[in-house]
C-alpha positions as CSV (number, residue, x, y, z in Angstrom):
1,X,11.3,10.9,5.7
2,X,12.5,7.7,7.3
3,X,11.1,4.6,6.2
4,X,8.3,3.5,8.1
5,X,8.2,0.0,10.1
6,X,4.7,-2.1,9.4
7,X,5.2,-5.5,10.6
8,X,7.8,-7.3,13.4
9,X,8.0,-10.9,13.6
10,X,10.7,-14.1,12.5
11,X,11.9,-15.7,9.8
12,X,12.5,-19.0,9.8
13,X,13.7,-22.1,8.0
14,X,14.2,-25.4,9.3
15,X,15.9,-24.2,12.7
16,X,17.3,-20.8,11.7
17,X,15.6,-17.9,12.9
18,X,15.7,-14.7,13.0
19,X,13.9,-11.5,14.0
20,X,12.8,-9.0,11.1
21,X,10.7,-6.5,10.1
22,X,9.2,-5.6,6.6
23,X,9.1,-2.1,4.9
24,X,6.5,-0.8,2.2
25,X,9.2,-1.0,-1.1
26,X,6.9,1.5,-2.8
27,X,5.3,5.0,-1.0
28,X,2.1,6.9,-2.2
29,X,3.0,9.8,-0.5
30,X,4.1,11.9,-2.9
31,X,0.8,11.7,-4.9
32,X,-1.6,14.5,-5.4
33,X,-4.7,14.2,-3.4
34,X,-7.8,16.4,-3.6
35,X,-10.4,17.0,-0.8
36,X,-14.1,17.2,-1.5
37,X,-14.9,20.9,-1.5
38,X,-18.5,22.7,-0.7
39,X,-18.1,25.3,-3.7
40,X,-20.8,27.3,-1.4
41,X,-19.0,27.4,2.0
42,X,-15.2,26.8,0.8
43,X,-15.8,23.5,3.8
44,X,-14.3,20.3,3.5
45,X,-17.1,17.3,2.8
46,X,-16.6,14.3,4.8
47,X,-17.8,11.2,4.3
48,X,-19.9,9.4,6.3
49,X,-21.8,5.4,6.2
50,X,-25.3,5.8,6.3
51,X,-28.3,3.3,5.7
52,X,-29.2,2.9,2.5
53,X,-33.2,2.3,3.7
54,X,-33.2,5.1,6.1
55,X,-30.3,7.3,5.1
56,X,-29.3,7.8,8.3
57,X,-25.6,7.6,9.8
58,X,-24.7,4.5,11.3
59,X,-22.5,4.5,14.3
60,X,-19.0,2.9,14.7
61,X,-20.2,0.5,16.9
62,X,-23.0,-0.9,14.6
63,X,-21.2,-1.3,11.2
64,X,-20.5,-5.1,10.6
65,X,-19.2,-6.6,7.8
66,X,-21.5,-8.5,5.5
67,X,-21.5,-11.3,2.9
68,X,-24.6,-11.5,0.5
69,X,-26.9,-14.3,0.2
70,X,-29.1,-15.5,-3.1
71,X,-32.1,-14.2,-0.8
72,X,-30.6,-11.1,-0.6
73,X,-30.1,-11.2,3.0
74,X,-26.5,-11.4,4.4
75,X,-24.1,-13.0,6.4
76,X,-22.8,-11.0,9.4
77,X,-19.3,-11.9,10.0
78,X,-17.7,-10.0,13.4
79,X,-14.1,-8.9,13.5
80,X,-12.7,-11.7,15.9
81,X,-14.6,-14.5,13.4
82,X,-12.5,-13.1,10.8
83,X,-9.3,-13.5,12.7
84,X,-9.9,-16.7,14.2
85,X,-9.8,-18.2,10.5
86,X,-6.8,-16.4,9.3
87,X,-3.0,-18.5,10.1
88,X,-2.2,-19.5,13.4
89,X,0.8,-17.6,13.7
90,X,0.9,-13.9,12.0
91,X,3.9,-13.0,13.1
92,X,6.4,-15.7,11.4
93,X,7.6,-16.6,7.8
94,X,8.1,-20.1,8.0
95,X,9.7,-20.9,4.4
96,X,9.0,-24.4,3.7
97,X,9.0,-24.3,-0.3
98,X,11.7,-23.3,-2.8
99,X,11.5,-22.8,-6.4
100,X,13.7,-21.6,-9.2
101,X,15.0,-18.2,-9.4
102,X,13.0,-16.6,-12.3
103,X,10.6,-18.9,-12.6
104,X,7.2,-17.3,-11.4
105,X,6.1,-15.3,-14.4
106,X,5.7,-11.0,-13.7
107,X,2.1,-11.2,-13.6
108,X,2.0,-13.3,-10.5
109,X,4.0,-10.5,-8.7
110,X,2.1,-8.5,-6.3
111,X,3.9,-5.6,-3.5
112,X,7.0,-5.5,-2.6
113,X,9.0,-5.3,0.6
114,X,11.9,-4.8,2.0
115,X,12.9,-7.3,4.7
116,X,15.8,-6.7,7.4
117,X,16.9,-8.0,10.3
118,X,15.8,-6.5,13.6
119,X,18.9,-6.9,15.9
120,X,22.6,-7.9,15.4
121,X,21.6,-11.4,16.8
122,X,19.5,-12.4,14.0
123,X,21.2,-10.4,10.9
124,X,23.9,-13.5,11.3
125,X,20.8,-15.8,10.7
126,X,19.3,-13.4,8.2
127,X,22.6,-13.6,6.0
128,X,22.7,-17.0,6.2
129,X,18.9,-17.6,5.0
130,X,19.8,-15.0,1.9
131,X,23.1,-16.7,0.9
132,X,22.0,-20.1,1.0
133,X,19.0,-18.9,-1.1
134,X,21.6,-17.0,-3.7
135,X,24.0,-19.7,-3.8
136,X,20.9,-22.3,-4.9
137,X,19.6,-19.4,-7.0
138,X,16.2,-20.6,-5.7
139,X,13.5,-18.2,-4.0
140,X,11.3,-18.8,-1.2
141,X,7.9,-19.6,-0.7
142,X,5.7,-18.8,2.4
143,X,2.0,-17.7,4.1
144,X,1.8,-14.3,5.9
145,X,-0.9,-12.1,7.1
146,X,-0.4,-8.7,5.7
147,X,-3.4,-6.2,5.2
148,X,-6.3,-7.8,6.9
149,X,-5.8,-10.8,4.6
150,X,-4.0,-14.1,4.0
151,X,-1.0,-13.7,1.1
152,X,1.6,-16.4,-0.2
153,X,4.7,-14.4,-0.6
154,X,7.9,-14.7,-1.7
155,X,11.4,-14.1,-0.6
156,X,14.4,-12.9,-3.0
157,X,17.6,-12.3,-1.9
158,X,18.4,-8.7,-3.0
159,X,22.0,-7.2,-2.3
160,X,22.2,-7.5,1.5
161,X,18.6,-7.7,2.2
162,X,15.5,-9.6,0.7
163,X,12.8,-8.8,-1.0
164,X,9.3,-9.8,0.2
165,X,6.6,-10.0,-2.4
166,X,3.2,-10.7,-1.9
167,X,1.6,-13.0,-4.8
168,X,-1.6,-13.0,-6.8
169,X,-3.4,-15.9,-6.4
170,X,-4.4,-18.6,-8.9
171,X,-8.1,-17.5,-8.8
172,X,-7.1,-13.9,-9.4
173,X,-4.6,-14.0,-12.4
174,X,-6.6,-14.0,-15.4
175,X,-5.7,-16.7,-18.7
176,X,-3.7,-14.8,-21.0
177,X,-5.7,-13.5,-24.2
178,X,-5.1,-15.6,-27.6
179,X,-3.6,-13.7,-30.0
180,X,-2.9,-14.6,-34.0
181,X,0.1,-16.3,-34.3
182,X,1.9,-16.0,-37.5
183,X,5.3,-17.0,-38.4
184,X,7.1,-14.4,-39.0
185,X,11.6,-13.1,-38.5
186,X,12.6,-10.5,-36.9
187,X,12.9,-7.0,-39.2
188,X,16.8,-6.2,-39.5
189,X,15.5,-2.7,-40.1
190,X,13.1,-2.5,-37.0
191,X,16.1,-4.5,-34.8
192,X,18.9,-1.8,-35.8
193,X,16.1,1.1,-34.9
194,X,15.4,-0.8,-31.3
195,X,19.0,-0.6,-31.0
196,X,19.5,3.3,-31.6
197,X,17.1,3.4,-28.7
198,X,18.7,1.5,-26.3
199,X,19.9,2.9,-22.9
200,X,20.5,1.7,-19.1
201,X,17.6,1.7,-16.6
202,X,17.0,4.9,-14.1
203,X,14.1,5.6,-12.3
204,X,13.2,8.8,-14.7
205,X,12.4,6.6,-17.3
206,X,9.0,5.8,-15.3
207,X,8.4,9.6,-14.1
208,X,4.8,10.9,-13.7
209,X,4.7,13.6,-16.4
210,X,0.4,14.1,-15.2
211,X,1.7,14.5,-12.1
212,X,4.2,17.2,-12.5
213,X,1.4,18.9,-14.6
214,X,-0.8,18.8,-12.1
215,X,1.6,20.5,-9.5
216,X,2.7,23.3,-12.1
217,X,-1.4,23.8,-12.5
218,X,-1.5,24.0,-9.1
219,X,1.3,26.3,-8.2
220,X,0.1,28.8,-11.1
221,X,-3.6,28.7,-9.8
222,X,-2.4,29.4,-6.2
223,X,-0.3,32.1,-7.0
224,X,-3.3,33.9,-9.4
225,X,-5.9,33.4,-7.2
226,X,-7.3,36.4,-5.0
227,X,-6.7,36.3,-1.3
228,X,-9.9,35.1,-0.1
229,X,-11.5,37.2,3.4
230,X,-10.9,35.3,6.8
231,X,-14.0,32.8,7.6
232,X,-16.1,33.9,10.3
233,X,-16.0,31.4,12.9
234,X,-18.9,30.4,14.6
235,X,-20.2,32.3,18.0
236,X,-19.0,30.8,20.8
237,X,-21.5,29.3,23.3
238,X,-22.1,31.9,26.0
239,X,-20.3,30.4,29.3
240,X,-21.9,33.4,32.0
241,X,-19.8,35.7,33.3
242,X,-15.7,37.1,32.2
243,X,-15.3,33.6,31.5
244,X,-13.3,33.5,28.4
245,X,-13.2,30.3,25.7
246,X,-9.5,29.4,25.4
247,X,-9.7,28.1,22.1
248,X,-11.4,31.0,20.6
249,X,-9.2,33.4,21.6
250,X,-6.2,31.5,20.5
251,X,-7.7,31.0,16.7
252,X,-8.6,35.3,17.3
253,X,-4.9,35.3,18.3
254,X,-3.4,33.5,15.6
255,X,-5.0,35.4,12.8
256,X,-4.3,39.1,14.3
């Protein structure tokens, strides 16, 4: 499946720019999902918001986001409030802040991105922003709105392309949890048995074995199962006369 394209804008530092796009680096598509089920009708469940005083569905047009107050009242906050406070400019990385290559700790590191250039015109510009980066092994730092929300991100130049990665922020890292210790050197037993098990990096060193379970279940439930009887479909409303309800007869068609 081709890559899918989520955000078009520039990059730009000091007076280089150029015109990019970004890329999901990771896909959830080939998870397993499950519907909700009615176990007495064999009907999908949906989902719906409803009050929680009067349990009653609430329209589209009347949900609102809310922030909660000590009184335990809220603040309503509308959709255009929200993006009124968010950066001027969405739709440009403006990388004004440079830091060693390596230095940001793993934990800080959010999603990845892929980031290309959009035309031939700003790919020259693009390779120049990636190899001056490389050549001062230093990565970039910059704002961005992705997902609704504010993220610092950074840039790492990554073969021909860079990678964007949104960051955690300060608030949201935890401290690291203190551990005992004690003085100790390295096992030359334990360090020759590391050894034995060393190999080079693929990706099917990281494969989801619950997830390859999960389709074999599937697969052997699917094919054990008894065929299940055609549901009846509702009656049509009565329309007067020969007059004849299109999409019934094509669902009667398509199961003859």
């Amino acid at each position: 499946m081709p890559r899918q394209t989520f955000w078009k804008g520039h990059l730009r530092l000091s007076l280089v720019t150029a015109k990019v796009s970004l890329t999901p680096a990771i896909s959830q598509s080939g998870k397993i999902r499950f519907h909700v089920i009615n176990r007495e009708t064999g009907n999908r469940v949906e989902s719906r918001y409803v009050d929680s005083v009067t349990h009653r569905p609430v329209a589209d047009r009347n949900q609102v986001k809310g922030f909660p107050k000590e009184d335990g009242d809220f603040v309503l906050l509308e959709e255009d409030e929200i993006d009124a406070v968010a950066l001027e400019s969405t739709r440009t990385i403006d990388i004004q802040t440079f830091v060693p290559a390596g230095s940001i700790d793993w934990i800080w590191y959010d999603r990845p991105h892929f980031l290309k250039p959009e035309d031939k015109i700003g790919a020259e510009a693009f390779s120049v922003i990636r190899e001056a980066m490389r050549a001062s092994k230093v990565v970039g730092i910059a704002r961005l709105v992705l997902y609704r929300r504010e993220h610092a991100v950074l840039l790492e130049p990554s073969g021909k392309g860079i990678i964007l990665w949104t960051l955690h922020y300060g608030d949201e890292v935890r401290d690291a949890v203190d551990t005992i210790d004690k003085k100790a050197k390295a096992d030359k037993e334990l360090q020759a048995a590391l050894d034995k098990q060393l190999t080079n990096w693929k990706p099917s060193l990281v494969q989801d074995t619950v997830q390859k379970k999960v389709q074999k279940l599937l697969k052997t439930k699917a094919k054990d199962a008894p065929k299940s009887k055609a549901k009846k479909q509702p009656a049509a409303a009565k329309q007067g006369g020969n007059v004849i309800n299109i999409m019934d007869a094509l669902k009667k068609s398509l199961q003859s």
